[in-house]
C-alpha atoms as a printed R data frame, in Angstrom:
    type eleno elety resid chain resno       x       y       z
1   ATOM     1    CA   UNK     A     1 -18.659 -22.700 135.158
2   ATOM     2    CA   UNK     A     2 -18.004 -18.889 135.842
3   ATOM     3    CA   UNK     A     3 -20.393 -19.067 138.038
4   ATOM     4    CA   UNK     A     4 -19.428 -22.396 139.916
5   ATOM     5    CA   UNK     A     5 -15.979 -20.963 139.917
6   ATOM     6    CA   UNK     A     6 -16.928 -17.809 142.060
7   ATOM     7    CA   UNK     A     7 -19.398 -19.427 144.461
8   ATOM     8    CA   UNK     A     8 -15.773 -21.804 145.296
9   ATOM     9    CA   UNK     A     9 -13.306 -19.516 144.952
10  ATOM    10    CA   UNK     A    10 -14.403 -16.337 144.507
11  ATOM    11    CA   UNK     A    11 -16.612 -15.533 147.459
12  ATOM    12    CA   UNK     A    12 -13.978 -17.610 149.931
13  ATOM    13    CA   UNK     A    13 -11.087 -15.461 148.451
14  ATOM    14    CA   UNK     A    14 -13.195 -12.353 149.108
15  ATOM    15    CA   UNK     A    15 -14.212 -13.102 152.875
16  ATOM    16    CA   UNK     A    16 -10.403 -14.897 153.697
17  ATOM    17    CA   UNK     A    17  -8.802 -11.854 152.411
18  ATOM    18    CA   UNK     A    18 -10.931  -9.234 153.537
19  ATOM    19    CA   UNK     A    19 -10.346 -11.371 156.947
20  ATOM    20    CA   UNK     A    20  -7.100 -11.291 157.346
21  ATOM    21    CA   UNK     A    21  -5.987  -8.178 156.106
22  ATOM    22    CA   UNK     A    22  -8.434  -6.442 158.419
23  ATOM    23    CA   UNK     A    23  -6.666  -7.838 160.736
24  ATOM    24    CA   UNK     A    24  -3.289  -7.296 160.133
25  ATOM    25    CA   UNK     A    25  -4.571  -3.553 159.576
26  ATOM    26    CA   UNK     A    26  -5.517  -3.189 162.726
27  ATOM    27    CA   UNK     A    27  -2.118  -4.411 163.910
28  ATOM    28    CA   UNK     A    28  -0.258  -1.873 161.579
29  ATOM    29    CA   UNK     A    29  -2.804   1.211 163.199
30  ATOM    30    CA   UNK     A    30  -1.186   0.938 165.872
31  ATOM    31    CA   UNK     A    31   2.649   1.783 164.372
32  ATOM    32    CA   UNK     A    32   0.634   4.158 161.529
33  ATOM    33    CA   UNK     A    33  -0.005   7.301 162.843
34  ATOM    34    CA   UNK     A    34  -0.164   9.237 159.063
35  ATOM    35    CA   UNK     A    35  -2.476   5.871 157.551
36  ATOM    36    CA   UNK     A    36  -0.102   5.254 154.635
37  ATOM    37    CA   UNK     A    37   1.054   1.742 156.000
38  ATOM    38    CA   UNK     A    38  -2.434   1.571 155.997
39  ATOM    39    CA   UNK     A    39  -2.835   2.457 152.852
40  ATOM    40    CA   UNK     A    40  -0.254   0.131 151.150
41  ATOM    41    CA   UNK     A    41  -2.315  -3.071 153.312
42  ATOM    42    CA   UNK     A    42  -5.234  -1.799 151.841
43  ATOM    43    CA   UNK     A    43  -3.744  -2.400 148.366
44  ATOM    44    CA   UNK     A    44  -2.220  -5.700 148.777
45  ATOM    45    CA   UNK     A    45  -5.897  -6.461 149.854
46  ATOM    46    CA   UNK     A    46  -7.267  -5.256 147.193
47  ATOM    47    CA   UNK     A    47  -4.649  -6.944 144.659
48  ATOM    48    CA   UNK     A    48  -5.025 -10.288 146.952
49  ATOM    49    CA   UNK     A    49  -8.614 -10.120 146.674
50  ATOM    50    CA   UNK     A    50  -8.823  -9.413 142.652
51  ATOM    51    CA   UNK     A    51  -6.155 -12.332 142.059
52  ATOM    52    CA   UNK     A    52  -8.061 -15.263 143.829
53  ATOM    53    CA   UNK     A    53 -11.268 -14.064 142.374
54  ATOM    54    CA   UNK     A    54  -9.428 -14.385 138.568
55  ATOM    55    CA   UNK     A    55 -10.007 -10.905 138.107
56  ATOM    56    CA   UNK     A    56  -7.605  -9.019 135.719
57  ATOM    57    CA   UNK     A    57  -7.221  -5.346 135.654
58  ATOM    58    CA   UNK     A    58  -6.610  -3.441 132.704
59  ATOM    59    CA   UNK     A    59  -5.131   0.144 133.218
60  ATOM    60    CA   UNK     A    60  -4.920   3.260 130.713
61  ATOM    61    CA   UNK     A    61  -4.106   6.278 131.140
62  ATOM    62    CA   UNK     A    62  -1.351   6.419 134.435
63  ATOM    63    CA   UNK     A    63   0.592   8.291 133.061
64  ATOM    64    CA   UNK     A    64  -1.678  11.070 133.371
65  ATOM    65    CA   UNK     A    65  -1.352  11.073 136.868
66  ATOM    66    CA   UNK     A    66   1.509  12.148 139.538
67  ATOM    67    CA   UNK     A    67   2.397   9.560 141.452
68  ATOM    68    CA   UNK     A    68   3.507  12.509 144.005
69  ATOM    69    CA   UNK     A    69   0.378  14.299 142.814
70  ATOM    70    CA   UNK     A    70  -2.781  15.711 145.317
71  ATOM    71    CA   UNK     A    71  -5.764  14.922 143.441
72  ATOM    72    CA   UNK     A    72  -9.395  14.251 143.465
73  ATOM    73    CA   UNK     A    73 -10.386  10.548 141.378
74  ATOM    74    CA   UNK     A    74 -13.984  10.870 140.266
75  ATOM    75    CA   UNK     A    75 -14.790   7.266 138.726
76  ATOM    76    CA   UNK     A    76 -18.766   6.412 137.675
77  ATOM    77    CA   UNK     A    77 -19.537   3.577 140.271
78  ATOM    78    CA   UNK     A    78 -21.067   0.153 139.260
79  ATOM    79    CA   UNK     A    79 -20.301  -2.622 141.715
80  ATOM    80    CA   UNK     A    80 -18.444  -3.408 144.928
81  ATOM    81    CA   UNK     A    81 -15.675  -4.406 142.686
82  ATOM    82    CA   UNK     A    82 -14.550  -1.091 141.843
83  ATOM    83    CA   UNK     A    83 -12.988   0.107 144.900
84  ATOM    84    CA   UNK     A    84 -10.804  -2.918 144.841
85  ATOM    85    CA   UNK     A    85  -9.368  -1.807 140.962
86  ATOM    86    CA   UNK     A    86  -9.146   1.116 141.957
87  ATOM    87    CA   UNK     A    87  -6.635   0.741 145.148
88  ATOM    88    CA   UNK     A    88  -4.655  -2.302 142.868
89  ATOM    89    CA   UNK     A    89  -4.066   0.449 140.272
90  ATOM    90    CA   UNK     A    90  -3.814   3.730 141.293
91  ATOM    91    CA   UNK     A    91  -0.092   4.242 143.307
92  ATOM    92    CA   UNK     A    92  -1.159   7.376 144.837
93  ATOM    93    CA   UNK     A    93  -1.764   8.578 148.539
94  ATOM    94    CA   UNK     A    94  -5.476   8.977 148.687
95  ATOM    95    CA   UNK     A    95  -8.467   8.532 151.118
96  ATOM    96    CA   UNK     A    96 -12.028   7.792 150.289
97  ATOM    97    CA   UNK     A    97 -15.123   9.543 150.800
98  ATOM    98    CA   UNK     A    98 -17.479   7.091 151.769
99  ATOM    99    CA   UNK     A    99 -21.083   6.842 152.598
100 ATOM   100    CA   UNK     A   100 -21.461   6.284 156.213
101 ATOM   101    CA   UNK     A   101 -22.581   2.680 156.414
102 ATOM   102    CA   UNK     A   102 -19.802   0.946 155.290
103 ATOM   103    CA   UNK     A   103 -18.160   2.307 158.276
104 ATOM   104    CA   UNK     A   104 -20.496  -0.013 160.171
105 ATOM   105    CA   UNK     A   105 -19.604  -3.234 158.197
106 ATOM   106    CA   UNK     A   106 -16.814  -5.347 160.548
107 ATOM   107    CA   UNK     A   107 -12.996  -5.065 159.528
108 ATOM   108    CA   UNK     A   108 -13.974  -2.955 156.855
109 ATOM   109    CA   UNK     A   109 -15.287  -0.243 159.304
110 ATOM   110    CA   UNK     A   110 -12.887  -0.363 161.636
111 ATOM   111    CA   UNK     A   111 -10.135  -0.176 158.737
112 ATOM   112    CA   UNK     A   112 -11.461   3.028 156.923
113 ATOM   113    CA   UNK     A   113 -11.931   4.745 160.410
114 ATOM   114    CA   UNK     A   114  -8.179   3.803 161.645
115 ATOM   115    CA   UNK     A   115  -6.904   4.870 157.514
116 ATOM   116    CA   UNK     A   116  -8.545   8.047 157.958
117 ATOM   117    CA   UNK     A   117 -11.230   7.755 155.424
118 ATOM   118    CA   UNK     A   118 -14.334  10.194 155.279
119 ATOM   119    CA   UNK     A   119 -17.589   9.116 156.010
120 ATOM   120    CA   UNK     A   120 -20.464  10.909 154.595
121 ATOM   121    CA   UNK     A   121 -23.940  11.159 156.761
122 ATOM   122    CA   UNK     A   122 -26.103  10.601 153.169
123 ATOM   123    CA   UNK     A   123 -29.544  11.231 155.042
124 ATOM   124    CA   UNK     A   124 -28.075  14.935 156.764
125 ATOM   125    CA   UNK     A   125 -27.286  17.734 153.847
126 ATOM   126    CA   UNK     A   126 -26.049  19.974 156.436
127 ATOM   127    CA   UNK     A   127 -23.460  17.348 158.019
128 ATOM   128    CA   UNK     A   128 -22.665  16.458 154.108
129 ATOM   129    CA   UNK     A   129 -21.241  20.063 153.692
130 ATOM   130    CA   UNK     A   130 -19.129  19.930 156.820
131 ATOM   131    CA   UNK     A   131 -17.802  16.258 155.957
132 ATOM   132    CA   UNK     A   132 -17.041  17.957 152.363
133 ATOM   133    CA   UNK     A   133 -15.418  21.223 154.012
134 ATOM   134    CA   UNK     A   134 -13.240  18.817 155.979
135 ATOM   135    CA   UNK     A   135 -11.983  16.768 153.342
136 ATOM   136    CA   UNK     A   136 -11.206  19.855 151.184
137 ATOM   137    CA   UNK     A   137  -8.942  20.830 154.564
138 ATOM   138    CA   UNK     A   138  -7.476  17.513 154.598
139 ATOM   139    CA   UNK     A   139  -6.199  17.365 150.919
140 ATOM   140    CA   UNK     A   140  -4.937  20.787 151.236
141 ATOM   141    CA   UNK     A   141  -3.074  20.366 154.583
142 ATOM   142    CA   UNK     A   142  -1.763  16.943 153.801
143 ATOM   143    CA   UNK     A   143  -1.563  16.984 150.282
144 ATOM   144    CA   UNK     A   144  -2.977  13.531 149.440
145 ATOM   145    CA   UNK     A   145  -5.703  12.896 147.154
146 ATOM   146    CA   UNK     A   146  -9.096  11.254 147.742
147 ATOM   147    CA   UNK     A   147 -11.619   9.098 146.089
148 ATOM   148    CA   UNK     A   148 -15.156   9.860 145.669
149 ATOM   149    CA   UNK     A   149 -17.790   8.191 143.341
150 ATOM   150    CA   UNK     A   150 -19.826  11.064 142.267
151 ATOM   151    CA   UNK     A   151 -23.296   9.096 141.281
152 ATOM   152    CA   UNK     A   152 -23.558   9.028 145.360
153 ATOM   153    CA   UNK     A   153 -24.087   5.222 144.897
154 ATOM   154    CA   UNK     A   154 -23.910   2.312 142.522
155 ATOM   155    CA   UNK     A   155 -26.209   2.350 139.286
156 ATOM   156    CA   UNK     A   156 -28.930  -0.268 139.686
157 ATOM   157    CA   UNK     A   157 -29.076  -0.844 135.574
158 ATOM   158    CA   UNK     A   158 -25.759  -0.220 134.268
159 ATOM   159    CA   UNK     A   159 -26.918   3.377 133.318
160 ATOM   160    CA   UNK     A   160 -24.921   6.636 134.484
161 ATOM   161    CA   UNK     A   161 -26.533   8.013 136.701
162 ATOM   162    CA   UNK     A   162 -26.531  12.406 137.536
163 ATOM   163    CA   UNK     A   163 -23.575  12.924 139.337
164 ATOM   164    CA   UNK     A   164 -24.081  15.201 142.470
165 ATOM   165    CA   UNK     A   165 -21.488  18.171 143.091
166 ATOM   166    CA   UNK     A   166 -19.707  16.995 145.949
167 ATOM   167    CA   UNK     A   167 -16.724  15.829 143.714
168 ATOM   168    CA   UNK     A   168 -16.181  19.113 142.113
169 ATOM   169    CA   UNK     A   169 -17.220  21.229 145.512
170 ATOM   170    CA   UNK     A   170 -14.051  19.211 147.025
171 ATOM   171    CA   UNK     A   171 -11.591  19.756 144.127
172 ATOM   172    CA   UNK     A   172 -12.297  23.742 143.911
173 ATOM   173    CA   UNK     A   173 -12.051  24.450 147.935
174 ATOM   174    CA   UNK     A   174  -8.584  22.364 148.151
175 ATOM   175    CA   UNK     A   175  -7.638  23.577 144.779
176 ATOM   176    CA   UNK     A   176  -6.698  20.766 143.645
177 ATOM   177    CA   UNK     A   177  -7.596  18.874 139.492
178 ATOM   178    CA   UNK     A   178 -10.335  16.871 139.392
179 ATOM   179    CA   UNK     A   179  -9.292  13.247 137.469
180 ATOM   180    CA   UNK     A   180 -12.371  11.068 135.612
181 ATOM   181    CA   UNK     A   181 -11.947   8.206 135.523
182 ATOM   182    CA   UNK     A   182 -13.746   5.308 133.600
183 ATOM   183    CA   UNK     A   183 -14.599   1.847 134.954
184 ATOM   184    CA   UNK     A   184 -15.614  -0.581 132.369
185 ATOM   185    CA   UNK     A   185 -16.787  -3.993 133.218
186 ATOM   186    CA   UNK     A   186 -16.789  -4.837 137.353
187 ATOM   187    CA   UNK     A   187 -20.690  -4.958 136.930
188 ATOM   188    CA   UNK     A   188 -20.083  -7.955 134.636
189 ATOM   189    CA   UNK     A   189 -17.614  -9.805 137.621
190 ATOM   190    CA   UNK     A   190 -20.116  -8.469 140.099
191 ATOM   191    CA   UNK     A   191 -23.365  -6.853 139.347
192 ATOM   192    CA   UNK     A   192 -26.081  -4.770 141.742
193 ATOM   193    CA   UNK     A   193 -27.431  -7.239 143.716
194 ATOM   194    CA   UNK     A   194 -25.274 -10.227 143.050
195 ATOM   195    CA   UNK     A   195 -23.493 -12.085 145.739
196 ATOM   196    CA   UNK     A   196 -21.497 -13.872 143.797
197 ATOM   197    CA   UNK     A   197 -18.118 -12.919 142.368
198 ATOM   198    CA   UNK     A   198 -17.114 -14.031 138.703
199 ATOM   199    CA   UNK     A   199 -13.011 -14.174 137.141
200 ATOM   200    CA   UNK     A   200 -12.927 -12.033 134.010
201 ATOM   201    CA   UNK     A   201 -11.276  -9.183 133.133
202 ATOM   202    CA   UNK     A   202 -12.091  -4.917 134.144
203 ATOM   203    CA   UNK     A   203 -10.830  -1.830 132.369
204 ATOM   204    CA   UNK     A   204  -9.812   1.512 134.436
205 ATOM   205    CA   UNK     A   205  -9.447   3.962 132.213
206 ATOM   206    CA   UNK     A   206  -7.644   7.595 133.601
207 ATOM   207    CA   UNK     A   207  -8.364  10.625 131.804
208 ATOM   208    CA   UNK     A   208  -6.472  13.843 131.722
209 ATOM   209    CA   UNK     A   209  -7.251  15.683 135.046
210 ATOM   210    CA   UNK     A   210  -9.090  19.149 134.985
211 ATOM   211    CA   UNK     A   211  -6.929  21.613 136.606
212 ATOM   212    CA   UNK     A   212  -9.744  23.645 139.136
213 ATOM   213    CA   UNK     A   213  -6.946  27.026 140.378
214 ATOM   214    CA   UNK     A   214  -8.684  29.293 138.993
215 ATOM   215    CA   UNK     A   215 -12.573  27.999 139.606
216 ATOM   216    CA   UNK     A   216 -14.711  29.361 142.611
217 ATOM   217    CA   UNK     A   217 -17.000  27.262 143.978
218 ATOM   218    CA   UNK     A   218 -19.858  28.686 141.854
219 ATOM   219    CA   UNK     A   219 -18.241  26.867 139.066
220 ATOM   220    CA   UNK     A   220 -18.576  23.516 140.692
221 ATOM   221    CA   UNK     A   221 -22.142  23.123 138.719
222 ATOM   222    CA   UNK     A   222 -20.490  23.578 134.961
223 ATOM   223    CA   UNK     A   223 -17.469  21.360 136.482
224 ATOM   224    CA   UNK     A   224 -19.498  18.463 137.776
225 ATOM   225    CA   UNK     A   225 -21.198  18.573 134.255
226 ATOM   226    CA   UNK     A   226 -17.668  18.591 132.524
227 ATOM   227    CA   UNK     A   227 -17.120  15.715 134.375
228 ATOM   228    CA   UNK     A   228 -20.080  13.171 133.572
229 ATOM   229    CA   UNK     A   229 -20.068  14.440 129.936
230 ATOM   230    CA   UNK     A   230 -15.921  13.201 129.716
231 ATOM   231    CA   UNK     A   231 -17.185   9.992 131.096
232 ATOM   232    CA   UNK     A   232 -20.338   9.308 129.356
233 ATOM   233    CA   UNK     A   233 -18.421  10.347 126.004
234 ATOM   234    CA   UNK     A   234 -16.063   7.110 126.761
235 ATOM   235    CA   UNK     A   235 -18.400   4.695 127.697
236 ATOM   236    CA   UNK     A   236 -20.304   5.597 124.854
237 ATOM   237    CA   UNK     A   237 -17.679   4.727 122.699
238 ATOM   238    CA   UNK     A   238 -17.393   1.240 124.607
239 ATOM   239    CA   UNK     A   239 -21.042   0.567 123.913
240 ATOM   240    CA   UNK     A   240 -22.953   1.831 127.002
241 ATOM   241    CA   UNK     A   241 -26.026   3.547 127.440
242 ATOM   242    CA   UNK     A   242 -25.546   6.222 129.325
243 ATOM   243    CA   UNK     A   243 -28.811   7.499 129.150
244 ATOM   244    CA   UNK     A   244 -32.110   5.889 130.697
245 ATOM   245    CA   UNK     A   245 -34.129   4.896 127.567
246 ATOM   246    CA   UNK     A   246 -37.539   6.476 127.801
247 ATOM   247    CA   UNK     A   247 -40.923   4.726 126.759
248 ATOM   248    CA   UNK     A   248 -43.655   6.583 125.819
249 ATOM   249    CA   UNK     A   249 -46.732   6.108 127.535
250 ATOM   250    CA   UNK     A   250 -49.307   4.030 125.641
């Protein structure tokens, strides 16, 4: 029935809301020179798109954050789903760092370009550094925060995955704290490789951000391993592997 439900509801209320707010979006770019009305669009999509898909969020931890705060969120990434409870949630002014093809995806691309979100060249270290040097410069000068997943991609099997060190590279150079964050459950709604969106109900857990003044960015290493260990430590507790199992060769 879950499943019946989401292939009649669910997927509609995804593609009708990601529809129309794309293109009332690109209405608002045009009186949205700064993004935020941009921004607040982007959340009633995102709140639009959880409700008809009978997805419930469950939130701990804001009042860790600054609602007038510059930070950088550093969530573990499992489905397509956890952008969306992420932008319901979080009330703060922040841009994503995103990899490069989703800025090629209609409405969708054409919204993160006109918000001013980052996109990330994944196959070009060198442009990578520059795309991270420029959203360090943005943060800094604008003093919003920004949203990067730092597994680089979602995690085929549930497991965490190594987190790369573009997250904590980001945080140091624009000085600002680096916030994990936990998502629990969207691969359950929507896994890897599923088309087909499911009601239940998502944690986002916030943990206590790590201040990064007085880190250089040789630090950014020991940081980014801070970070996966605060995460893995909580979804341990929820029951997660964290770890790949290993077999031993027969």
């Amino acid at each position: 029935m879950r499943r019946l439900r989401g292939l009649l509801i669910g997927d509609p209320a995804v593609i009708l809301s990601t529809f129309l707010f794309g293109l009332f979006s690109f209405v608002v770019a045009f009186f949205d020179a700064d993004g935020h009305k941009q921004a607040r669009v982007a959340r009633a999509w995102a709140r639009t798109l959880l409700f008809g898909c009978g997805i419930k969020v469950v939130v701990e931890g804001l009042d860790q954050i600054d609602p007038a705060g510059s930070y950088i969120f550093a969530p573990n990434h499992l489905s397509y789903m956890d952008t969306p409870t992420i932008l319901s949630t979080i009330r703060v002014r922040f841009r994503f760092l995103a990899k490069s093809s989703l800025f090629q995806i209609p409405l969708l691309g054409g919204h993160l370009r006109r918000g001013g979100h980052i996109p990330v060249p994944m196959d070009d270290p060198r442009a990578s550094i520059k795309t991270m040097q420029k959203a360090a410069e943005v943060i800094h000068n604008q003093k919003i925060s920004l949203l990067i997943f730092p597994e680089g991609g979602r995690a085929h099997d549930g497991v965490l995955q190594e987190f790369k060190e573009g997250a904590a590279y980001i945080a140091i150079r624009a000085g600002v704290p680096i916030v994990p964050a936990v998502l629990i459950g969207t691969q359950m709604v929507l896994p890897f490789g599923g088309g087909v969106v499911e009601p239940g109900t998502v944690k986002l857990r916030i943990l206590k951000p790590i201040p990064t003044t007085n880190l250089v960015l040789k630090d950014r290493g020991a940081l980014t391993n801070q970070l996966r260990e605060l995460i893995a430590k909580e979804l341990e507790a929820e029951g997660f592997l964290t770890e790949a199992l290993q077999t031993t060769p027969q």
